[in-house]
N, C-alpha and C positions, 0 to 999 in steps of 0.2 A: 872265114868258113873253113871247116879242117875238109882236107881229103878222105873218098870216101874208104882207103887205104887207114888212114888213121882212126877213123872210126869204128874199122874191123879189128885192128890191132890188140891187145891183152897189153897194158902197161907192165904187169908182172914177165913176163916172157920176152916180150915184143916180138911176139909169130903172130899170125892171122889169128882167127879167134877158132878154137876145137872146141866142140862143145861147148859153148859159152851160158853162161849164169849170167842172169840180172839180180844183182844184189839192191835189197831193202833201198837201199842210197842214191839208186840208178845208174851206179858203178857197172860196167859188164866186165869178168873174167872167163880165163879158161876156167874148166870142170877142175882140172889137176890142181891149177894153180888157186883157186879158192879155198 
């Protein structure tokens, strides 16, 4: 089970999630980084 730290995180950045998108895929990014 990931933590809920990793869960928040943007794989593109790896900062906490700013503004975050759910992409079509279920993927979540930042806004910027989308």
């Amino acid at each position: 089970m990931e933590t809920l730290e990793s869960e928040l995180t943007c794989p593109i950045c790896l900062e906490l999630f700013e503004d975050p998108l759910l992409l079509p895929c279920a993927h979540s990014l930042c806004f910027n980084c989308a």
